[in-house]
Every structure is written in C-alpha cells, then in structure tokens.
N, C-alpha and C positions, 0 to 999 in steps of 0.2 A: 585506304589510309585512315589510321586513328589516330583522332585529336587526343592530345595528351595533358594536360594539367601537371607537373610533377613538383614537390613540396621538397625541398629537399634541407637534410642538413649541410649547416657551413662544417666543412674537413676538408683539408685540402686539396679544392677545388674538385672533389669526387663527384661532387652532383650537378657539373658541367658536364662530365665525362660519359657521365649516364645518362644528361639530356641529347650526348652526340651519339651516343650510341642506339637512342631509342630513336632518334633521326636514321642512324644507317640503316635500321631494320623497318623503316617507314614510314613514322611517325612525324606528325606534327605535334611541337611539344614548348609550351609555357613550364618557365621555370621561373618557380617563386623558391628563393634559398633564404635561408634561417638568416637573418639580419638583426634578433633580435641580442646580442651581446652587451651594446651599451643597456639597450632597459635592463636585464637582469641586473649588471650592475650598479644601475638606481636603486632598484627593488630591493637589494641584498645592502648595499652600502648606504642613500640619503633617502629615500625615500619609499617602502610599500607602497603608500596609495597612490603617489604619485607614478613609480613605476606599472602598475596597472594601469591608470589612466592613460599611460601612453602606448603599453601592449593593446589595450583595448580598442583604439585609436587607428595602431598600425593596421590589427585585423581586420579591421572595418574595412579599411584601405582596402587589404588587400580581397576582399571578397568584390568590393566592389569594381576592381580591376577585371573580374570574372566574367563580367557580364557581357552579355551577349557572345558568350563563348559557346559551342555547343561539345561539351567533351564528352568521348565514350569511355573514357579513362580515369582516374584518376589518383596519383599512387603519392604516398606519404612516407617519407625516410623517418623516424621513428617519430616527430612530430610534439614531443614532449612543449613544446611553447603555444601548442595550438587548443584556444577555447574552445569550451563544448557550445557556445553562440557561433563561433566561427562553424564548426563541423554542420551545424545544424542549418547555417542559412548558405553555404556551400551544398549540401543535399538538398534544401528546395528549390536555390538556382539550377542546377545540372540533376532531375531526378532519373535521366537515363544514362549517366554517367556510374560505369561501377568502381568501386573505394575497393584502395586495395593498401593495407600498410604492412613495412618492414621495418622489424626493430632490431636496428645498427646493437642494443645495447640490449641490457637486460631488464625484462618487467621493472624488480627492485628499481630499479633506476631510474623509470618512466611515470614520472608522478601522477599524470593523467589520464593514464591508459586505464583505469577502473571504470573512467566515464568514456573517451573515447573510443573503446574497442568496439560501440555496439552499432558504430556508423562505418562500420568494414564489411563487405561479403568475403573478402579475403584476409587473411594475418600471415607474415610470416615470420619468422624467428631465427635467429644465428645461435640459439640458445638451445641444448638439450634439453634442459631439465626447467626451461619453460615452456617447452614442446610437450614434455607429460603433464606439467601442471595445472596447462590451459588448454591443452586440446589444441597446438596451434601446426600450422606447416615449417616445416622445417626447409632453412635455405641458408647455407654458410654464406658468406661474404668471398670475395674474387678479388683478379689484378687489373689491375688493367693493360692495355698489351705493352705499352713504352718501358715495362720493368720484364719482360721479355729481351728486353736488348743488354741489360745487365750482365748476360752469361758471358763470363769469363773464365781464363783459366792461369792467369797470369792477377796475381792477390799480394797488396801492400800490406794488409791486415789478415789476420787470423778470425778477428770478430769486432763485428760494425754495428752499432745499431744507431737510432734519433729515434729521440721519446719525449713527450712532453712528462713534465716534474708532477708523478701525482701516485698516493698509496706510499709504496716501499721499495719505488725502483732506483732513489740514488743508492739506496742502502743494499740494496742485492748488487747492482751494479758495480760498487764499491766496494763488497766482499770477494766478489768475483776476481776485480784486477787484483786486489792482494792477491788472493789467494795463486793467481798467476801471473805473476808479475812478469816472467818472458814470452806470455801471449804478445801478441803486436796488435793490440784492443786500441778501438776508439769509441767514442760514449758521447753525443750529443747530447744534452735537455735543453727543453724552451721552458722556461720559468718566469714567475711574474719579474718584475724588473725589481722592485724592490728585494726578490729573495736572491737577487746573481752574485752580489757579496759574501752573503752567509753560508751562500753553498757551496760556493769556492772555497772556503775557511773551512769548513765541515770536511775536505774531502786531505785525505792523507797523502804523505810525501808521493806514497809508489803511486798514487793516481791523477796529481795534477798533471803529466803530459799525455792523460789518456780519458779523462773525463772532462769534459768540456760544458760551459753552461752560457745561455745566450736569454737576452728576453724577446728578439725579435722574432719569426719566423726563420725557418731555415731557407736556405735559398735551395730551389730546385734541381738547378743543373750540378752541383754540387755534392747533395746529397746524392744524387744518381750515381755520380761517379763516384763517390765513395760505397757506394752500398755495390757497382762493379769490381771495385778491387779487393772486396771482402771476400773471404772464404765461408763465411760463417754469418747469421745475424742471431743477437742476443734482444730475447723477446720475452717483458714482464707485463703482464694485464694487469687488468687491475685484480686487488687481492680478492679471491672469492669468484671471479670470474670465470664462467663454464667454455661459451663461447670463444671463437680461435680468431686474435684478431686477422686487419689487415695485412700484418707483415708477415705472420704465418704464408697467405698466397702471395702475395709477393715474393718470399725467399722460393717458392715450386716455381712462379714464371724465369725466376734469374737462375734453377737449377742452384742453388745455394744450399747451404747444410744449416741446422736450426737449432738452436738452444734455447730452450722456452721452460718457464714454469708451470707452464698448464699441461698436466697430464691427460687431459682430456682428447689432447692429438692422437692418443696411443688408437681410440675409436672409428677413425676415419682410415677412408682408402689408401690414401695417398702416403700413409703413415709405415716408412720403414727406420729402423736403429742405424741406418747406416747412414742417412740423411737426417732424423731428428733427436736429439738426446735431451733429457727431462730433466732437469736440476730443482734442489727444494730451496726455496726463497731463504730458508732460515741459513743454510748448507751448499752453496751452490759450489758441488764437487764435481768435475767433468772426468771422463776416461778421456785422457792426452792422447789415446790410439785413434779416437773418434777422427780428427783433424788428420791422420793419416789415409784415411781411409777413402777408395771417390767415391763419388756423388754417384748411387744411384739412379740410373733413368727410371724415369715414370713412364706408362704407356701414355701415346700422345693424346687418346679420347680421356686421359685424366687432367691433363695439362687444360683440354680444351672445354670439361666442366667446370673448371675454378675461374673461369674468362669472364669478363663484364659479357660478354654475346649471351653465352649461357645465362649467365644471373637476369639478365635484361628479357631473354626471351619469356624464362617462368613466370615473370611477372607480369605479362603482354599476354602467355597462353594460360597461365596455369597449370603445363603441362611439366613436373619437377621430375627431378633424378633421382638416382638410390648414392648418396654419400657415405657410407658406414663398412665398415668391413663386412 
C-alpha cells in the first residue's frame, strides 16, 4: 500500500474524486485542497502584505500537518499557490517521498512553476505545446465515471453547456444562439455576483430564455440532468488555450457530440467529425447536418483511457498511454 499526500485544486469537487480513486487502486491518501480563495482575494483586493502574511501562515500549517507522516507519494494538482519554503520544507520532511506534479492549466498561467518545477522527479501536462517547450509528459485530463450515466438518447436540447464567465465565452455564446435561434440551446454561467445584472442586460432578445447567469454554484444533480438531455455540449476555453478541457471527456463518457473552439481536438484519437465539429470564436458557424448525424462509437479501450482509473494509474506508475492519432 502507498501512502499518498495529494495537493489538490479546488474544482468541482475533482480532487475528492481523485483522492477516492487513488483509495480504489490502494492507496492511503491525505488530501490537502486548495482553500486558499479568500487570501487571494485579500492580496488582490485589501491588502498584499497582509494577504501573504496569511498564505504564509496557512502553509506553515499545512506542512506542519505533515508530520510524522511517512509518504512514498506525493502528487500536486498544478499547485500555483504553493511557496517555494513550503516545497522545500515538504522535501526535507518526506525525503523518500517522490514529487510528482500535473498541470490542470497551462505553464503561462502557473506563475510559480519557474521555481517549483525543480522539486518534481515527475511533470505532467494536458498541454501540447508545453510538452515541446519544457520537455514535459504528456497526460490529457479524464471523466469521471458518474458522467458515464448521462448516455441518452431521448434530448430536450440540441446544445447544453455550464461555464463559469471568463475570456469571450458570453460573447461566443451569444453569437451562437443568434445565429440559431431554432437550436433548443441552454447556456449556464456562474459569474461574480456583482456582474449577474450587467450580463443579463448585455445579452439580446433571441437569447434571454437560453442564456442563463447565476452567482452561486450550480447545483449538481441538475446539471447532470441537463447535460443527459443534451444532444450536444458547447465548449469555449479559454482564449489561447492548447489543452482540451474537462468537458471535452465528459461529453466521450456521456457518448455526446461536441462543439468546441479548440481545434486542437482535430490531434487526438478519439477525434471524429461526426462526433466533434470546430467553430471560430470570432464566426461560430455550425453544418445543421452535424446534429443529424449519430454519434459515433468509440472503441471501448478508448472510453476506458480518458477514465480517472487510467489518469490515476500513470500517476501512481508512471506507466503512460499514446493519446494522439
């Protein structure tokens, strides 16, 4: 059995998921999740110094929670809030512990990974093109199996997504339902609260009974069932982004059909036109035959490499797949 440490980020409850799954596969596993949201919003909004004072504070905590731990593990979901004191007195407490990080996001966006990267024997990346950059492993991102239960075949909507409000996804969003206004589209965003006025006012006649803005959380059983009676999910990253997110695997575990802006999908295995079609953020024009069309099966050993088991295992053995056409 390997003791496990696991660091994880706060998203929707993902890094619970991963700490039950590294239990199914045998693991004894502490989970420390990203807690730090109010200090950022110190730091950014009333106070810098004071906002450090209290990351500083927390990490201390939490290394000192560590102890008398003896971990052979120890893995980092991309860790962007973690001091290079934290990483450093984390390796002299656990020195036969081996470091392993995954980054959910891309370098550009991981502000302290220039200094943290050199306390890893492992790296891995959902990123191509910070795979050639840095020399790193490559490892897409998965579902996890509760969006396996989504297959339907029986659809209230044509196209479903839930997004949180960030880049240019009301505004794609937005062009989209114009542009088809007898799609039978639904458009959740989670937005800060102050902005759920403005962006209700921002959005045009054809779109207020199909774009939706909320500040709280979405509720889970909810969204499930709305993303079952979808035919379709519409999927924007952020702008510039290589990497294929979450909902990409999620729409293969529900057997779903995909409309993304990231052409980057066109590279991977699982990748056919009759299940994903590519729309330009500026233009997002669809072929109306796409929606006629079924779904595609995938073979099932493809289904079954986009799985948290799989993602969970490479990170446990090191032992990775070939993803790419």
């Amino acid at each position: 059995m390997k003791n496990v440490l696991l660091i994880g980020m706060n998203f929707r409850d993902y890094e619970v998921a991963i700490k039950e799954e590294l239990e199914a596969q045998g693991c004894k596993v502490d989970l420390i999740a990203d807690n730090t949201d109010m200090i950022s919003r110190i730091q950014n909004s009333i106070s810098k110094k004071l906002g450090d004072t209290l990351l500083c504070r927390y990490q201390k905590k939490l290394v000192k929670n560590t102890r008398n731990r003896n971990y052979d593990l120890i893995i980092v979901i991309v860790g962007r809030f973690l001091l290079e004191d934290t990483l450093q007195s984390l390796r002299k407490l656990h020195p036969n512990a081996e470091f392993v990080l995954y980054l959910w996001d891309d370098i550009n966006r991981v502000a302290n990974y220039n200094v943290s990267n050199q306390y890893f024997e492992r790296i891995y990346t959902f990123d191509l093109n910070d795979v050639k950059n840095y020399e790193l492993e490559f490892l897409p991102l998965f579902y996890l199996d509760r969006y396996r239960d989504i297959k339907s075949n029986d659809f209230k909507y044509d196209v479903y997504s839930a997004m949180n409000d960030h880049s240019d996804r009301v505004k794609v969003a937005s062009s989209f339902v114009k542009k088809y206004p007898d799609f039978r589209t639904k458009v959740q965003f989670v937005t800060n609260w102050r902005n759920v006025k403005e962006r209700r006012n921002c959005i045009k006649e054809s779109g207020k009974d199909k774009i939706f803005f909320q500040s709280k959380d979405l509720d889970k059983k909810d969204m499930l069932n709305d993303m079952k009676n979808s035919k379709a999910f519409l999927d924007v990253p952020f702008k510039g982004q290589n990497g294929l997110t979450i909902r990409t695997f999620e729409s293969i575990a529900g057997h779903k059909k995909l409309i993304t802006t990231n052409e980057n999908v066109k590279l991977y295995d699982f990748y056919s036109p009759e299940n994903i079609f590519i729309i330009d953020s500026e233009n997002p024009v669809i072929d109306e035959k796409f929606f006629s069309r079924n779904y595609e099966e995938l073979p099932e050993d493809v289904y079954e490499k986009y799985s948290v088991r799989a993602w969970v295992k490479v990170l446990l053995t090191g032992e990775n797949n070939s993803y790419l056409k």
